[in-house]
N, C-alpha and C positions, 0 to 999 in steps of 0.2 A: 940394223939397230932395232932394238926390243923396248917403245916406250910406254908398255901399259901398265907399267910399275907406276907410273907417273900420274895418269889420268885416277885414280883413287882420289892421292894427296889435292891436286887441281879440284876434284869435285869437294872434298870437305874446307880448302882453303875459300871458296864460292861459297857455301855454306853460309859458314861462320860469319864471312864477311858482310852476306843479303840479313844473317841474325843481326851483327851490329849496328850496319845502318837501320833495321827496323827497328832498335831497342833507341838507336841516337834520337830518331826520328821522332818518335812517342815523347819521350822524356823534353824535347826541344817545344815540342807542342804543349805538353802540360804545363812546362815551366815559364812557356812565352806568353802564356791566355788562359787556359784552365783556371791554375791555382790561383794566382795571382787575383784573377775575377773573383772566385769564392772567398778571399780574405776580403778584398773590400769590401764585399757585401757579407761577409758574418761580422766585421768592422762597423759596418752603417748599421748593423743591428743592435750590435753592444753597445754603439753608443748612443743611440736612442731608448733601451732598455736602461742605460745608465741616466740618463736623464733625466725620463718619467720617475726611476727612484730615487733622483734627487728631486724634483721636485715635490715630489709628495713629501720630504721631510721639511722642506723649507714651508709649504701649505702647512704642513699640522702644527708648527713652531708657529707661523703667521697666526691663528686659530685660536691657540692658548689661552688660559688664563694665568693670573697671579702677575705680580709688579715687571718683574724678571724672570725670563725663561732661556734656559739653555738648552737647547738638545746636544747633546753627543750622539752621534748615532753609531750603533754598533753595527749595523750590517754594512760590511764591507760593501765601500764601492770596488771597479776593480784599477789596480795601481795604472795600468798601460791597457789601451784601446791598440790595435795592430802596431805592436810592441813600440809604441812610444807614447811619450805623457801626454796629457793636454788639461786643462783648465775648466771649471765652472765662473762664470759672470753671470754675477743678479744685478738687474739695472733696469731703473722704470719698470717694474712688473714681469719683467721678462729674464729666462733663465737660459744660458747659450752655452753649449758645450761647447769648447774650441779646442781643434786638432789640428795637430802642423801639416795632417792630410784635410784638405778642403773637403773631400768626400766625406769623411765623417765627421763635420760639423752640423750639429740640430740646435735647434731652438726652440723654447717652447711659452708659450704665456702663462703666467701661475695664476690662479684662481683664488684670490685673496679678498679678503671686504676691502671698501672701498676707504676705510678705517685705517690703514696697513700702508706704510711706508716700507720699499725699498731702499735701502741706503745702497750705493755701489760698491760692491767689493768683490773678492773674486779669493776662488780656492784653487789649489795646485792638485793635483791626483800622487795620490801616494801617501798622506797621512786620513788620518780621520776625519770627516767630515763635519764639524761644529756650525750649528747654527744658533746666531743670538737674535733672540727677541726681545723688546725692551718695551714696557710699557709708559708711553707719556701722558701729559696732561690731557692731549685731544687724537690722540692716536699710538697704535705702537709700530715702533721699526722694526725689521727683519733684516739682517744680513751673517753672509758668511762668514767665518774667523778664518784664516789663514796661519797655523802655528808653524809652517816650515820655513 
């Protein structure tokens, strides 16, 4: 019996086979540790880049003059931090990103006179970011508007 018709097929069926598991292998490895690390850390980026530019809007509203000040701010923040929502809280001076990922939640202290009242409130991501400042008798307040 004549089987060297066969031995071909056998070498390219081994082939293919050492190609797949090295293609499964790579991809198993990217998808298990790779990527996954690079999101949360382009993640912990964004939302500390996001943050620093909220606070610099709620500082320059704290800063203001005139009775009443509103800012609207037109530069988008961005609506989702590694695609899901999360929150701004202004409270006691301090400004907190919060993500339902613990990893990317920052904090930061605002740099306000001593003049400047926080009132607590908090904004959702996905609309516009309003800040209201108010001028009082012996101080002005600063807080977030929340219109969603």
């Amino acid at each position: 019996m004549d089987n060297r018709a066969v031995a071909p097929v056998v070498g390219k069926l081994l082939a293919a086979a050492i190609a797949v598991l090295y293609i499964a292998g790579t991809t198993s490895l990217l998808l298990g540790g790779v990527v996954p690390d690079y999101r949360t850390a382009a993640g912990e980026e964004l939302s500390e880049r996001t943050l620093a530019e909220a606070a610099a809007i709620v500082e320059r509203a704290a800063t203001g003059s005139g009775s009443t000040t509103v800012a609207r701010v037109r530069t988008e923040l961005p609506p989702t931090i590694r695609d899901g929502s999360y929150r701004l809280v202004l409270r006691n001076g301090t400004l907190v990103l919060d993500h339902h990922d613990a990893d990317l939640d920052a904090r930061t202290n605002l740099s306000v006179p001593s003049t400047v009242q926080t009132v607590e409130s908090t904004w959702k991501s996905g609309d516009t970011l309003v800040v209201r400042a108010a001028e009082g008798k012996t101080n002005r307040t600063v807080e977030l508007v929340d219109r969603s």
